[in-house]
N, C-alpha and C positions, 0 to 999 in steps of 0.2 A: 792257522791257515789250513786249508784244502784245496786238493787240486780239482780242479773245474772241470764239470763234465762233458763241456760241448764246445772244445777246440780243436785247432791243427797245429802241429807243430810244423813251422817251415827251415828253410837253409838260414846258419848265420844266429843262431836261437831265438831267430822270430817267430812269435803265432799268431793266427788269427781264432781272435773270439767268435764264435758262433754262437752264442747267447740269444744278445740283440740284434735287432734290425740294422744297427752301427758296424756289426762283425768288425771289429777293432783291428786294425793289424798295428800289433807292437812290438816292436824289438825289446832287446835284452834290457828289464827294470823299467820299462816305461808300467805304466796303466791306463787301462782304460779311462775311456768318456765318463763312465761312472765312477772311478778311481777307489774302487772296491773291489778289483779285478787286477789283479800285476804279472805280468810276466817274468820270473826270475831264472836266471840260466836257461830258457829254453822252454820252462815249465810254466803253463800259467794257473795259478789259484786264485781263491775266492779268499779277501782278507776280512770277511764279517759272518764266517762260517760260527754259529752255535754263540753270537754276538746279538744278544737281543737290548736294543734301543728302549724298546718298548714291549708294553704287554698289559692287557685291558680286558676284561670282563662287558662283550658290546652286544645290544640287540642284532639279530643277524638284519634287521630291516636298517641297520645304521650300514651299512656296506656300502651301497642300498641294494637287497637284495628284497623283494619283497614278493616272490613266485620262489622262492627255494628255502622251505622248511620254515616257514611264519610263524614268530609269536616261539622262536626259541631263540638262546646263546651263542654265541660264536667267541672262543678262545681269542684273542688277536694278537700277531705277535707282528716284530718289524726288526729290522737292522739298518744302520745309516747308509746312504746313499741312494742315487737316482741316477738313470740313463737322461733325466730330461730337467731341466732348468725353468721350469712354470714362474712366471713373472710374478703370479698370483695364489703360490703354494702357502696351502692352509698349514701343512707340517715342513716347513722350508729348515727348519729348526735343527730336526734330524734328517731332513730330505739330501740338506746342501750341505750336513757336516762338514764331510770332507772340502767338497770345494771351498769352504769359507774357513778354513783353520788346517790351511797348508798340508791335506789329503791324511789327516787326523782320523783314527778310528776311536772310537767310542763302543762301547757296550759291557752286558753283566755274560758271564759265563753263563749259559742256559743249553744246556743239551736238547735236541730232538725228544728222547726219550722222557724229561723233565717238561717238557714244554704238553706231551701228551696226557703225561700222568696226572699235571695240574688241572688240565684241560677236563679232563673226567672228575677229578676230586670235585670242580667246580659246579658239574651237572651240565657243560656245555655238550653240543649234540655236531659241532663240527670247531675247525681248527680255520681262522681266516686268517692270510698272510697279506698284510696291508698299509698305512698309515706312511712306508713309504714304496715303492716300487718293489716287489716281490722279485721281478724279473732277476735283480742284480742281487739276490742271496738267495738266485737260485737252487743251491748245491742243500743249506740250511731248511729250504722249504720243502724239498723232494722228501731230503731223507727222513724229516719228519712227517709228510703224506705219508711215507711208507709205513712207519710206524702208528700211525693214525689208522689208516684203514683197518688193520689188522684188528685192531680194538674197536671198531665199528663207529669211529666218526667221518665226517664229511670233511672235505678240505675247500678250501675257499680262495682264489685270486681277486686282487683286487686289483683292476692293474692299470697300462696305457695301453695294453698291446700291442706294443712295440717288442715284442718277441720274433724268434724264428721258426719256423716252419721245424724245424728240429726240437725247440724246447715245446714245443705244445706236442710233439709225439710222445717226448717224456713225460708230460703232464698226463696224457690217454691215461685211464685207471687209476689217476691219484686223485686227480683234483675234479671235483663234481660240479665245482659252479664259479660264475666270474660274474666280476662286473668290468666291462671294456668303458675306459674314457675314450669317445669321439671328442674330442674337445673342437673339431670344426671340419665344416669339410672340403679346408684349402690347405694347403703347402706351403702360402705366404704366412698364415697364423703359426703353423705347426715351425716352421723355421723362425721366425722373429717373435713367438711368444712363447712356444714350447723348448725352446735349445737346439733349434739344429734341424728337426725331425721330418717326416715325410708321413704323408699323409697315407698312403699304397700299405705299407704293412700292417696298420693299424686295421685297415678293412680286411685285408686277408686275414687277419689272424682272425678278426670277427668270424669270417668263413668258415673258417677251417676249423675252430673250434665246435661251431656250431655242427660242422660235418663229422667229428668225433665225437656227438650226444655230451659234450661239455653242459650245462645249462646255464645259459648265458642271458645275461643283462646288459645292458649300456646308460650310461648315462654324461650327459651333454650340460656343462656350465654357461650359465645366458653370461654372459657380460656387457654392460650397456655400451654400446656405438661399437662393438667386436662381434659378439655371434647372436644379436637379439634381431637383426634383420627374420622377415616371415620366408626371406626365398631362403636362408642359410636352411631354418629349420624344416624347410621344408623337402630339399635337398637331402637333407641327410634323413626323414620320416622313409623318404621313396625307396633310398638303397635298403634302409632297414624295411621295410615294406617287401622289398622284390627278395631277401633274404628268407625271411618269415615273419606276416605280421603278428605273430605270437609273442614277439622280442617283447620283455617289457623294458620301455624308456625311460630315464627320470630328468627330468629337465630342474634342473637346479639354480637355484636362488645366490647370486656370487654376491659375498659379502668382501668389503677390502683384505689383503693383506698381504705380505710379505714388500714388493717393488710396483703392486698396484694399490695401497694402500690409501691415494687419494681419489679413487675411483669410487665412486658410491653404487649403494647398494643396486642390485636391480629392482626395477616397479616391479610392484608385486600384479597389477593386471598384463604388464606385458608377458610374464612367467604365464598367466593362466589364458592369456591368447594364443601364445605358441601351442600351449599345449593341448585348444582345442583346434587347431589347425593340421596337429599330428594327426589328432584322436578321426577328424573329417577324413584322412587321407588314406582311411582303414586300418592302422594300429590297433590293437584289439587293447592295451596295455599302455596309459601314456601317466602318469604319474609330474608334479609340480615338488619337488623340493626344498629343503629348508626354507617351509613357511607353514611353521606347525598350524595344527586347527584347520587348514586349506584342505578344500572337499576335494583338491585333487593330491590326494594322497590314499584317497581310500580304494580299494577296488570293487570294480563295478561289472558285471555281469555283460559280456560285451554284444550280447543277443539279444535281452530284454532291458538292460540296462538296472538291473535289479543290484540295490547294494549290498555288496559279501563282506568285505571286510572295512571296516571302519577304524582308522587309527588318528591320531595326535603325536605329531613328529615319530618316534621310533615303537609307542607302543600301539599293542592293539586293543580296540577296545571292545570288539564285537568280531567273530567269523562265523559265519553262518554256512562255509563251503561245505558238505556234504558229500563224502564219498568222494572227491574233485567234481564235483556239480554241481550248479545252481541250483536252490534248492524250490525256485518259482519256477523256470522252463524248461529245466534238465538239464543244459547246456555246459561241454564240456569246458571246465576252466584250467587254463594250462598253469599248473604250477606243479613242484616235488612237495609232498607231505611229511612230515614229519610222523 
């Protein structure tokens, strides 16, 4: 265990989490929403501190990050638990540990330090904290940023953004890029699909990241008769439009699983309708998802419309970006290079 870096301690040896967007108030041995968080006498800790679930050797375009350092590695490491309850979690496995085996931790011993050092042995070029909620091993992911930078890697969120305005101050200077899930952009989804959630912090943290030069992505899961409506995507194209339409989008292909697993897949042309409905709505950067071989995967020059980069599902097969430039109209292309 460790103790957590973003609480209060109150009267009676309650505190309030300031983590998440939930800020927890727990009394004495309760846990959090995420039940990887316990308040013990008065003190609250992180109980999946240096607790890795998991750990993968992943394209950084599997994030999906595909404007920050293309066509390299990304370390991934993860710990059990989640702030949010997805009906439809692809890693529900280790997402929902705890809650499905009576608030059970799981994990190997794996240092910061260890998690870096491997991450270099391996020739990766950043460290991504992902596969479940980053936000809730919090303390595990800092202190290994810290240790990361120093050695000259990138650190990576992957996340809901259902953080606080306090954990992304602590993120300034560690962590170089995100991917934010919009997963919709109502409060009735985010409560009765998500676990609880509210739709307000997920957009400011969008913000506010973006306002600390985080570099940031989002991406939005279609689900059929839930978020494949044209006003939803079109709704959420506008806020990220009035944001910056440099944002790159990924609109992703939902395939069954975990408590929606009798849900079929989505059409594959409604995936590539939405996503020319973003693309009409000035998005410079609109990307289609898990549907390898789909030209909307590739990026495209958003001035001449000239093809730069050419992939199939996570690899790439062709970059032609020059200098960050188109290399037919000169046209600035927003991405970090590697």
């Amino acid at each position: 265990m460790k103790e957590a870096y973003l609480y209060k301690k109150l009267n009676d040896k309650k505190v309030r989490c300031d983590l998440c967007a939930f800020r927890c108030m727990l009394k004495d041995q309760a846990k959090g929403k995420c039940l990887v968080r316990q308040n013990i006498d008065g003190t609250l800790y992180s109980l999946v501190y240096a607790k890795a679930v998991a750990k993968s050797i992943d394209p950084i375009e599997k994030k999906p990050l595909f404007h920050f350092l293309p066509g390299t590695k990304s370390f991934s490491i993860a710990a059990v638990g989640c702030n949010f309850s997805c009906l439809y979690c692809q890693n529900h496995e280790i997402s929902q540990y705890p809650a499905e085996n009576d608030g059970s931790i799981i994990g190997e011993d794996y240092s910061p330090e260890n998690v870096v050092e491997d991450a270099i042995k391996s020739g990766c070029k950043s460290i991504a904290y992902t596969y479940t909620e980053p936000t809730v091993f919090f303390e595990y992911a800092i202190d290994t940023a810290k240790i990361a930078k120093d050695k000259g890697l990138k650190n990576v969120f992957v996340t809901n953004g259902y953080m606080t305005k306090e954990a992304i101050d602590m993120m300034d200077g560690l962590i170089d890029a995100v991917n934010i899930d919009i997963k919709s952009f109502s409060d009735a989804y985010y409560l009765q699909i998500a676990g609880g959630a509210r739709l307000k912090p997920v957009l400011d943290s969008l913000e506010y990241m973006k306002k600390k030069g985080i570099w940031v992505e989002a991406t939005t899961l279609i689900i059929p008769n839930i978020t494949e409506e044209p006003i939803e995507i079109m709704t959420i194209a506008q806020h990220i439009y009035d944001l910056d339409p440099s944002i790159p989008w990924h609109l992703s292909r939902f395939y069954p699983a975990y408590k929606m697993d009798e849900v079929a897949p989505t059409n594959v042309r409604t995936i590539q309708n939405l996503a020319h409905i973003a693309k009409s709505m000035g998005l410079k950067y609109v990307y289609t998802g898990n549907i390898p071989g789909d030209e909307g995967e590739n990026t495209y020059c958003p001035k001449c419309g000239e093809l730069l980069i050419k992939r199939y599902g996570f690899d790439i097969l062709s970059n032609s970006i020059s200098n960050g430039k188109c290399p037919k109209c000169g046209e600035k292309i927003d991405l970090v290079e590697k």
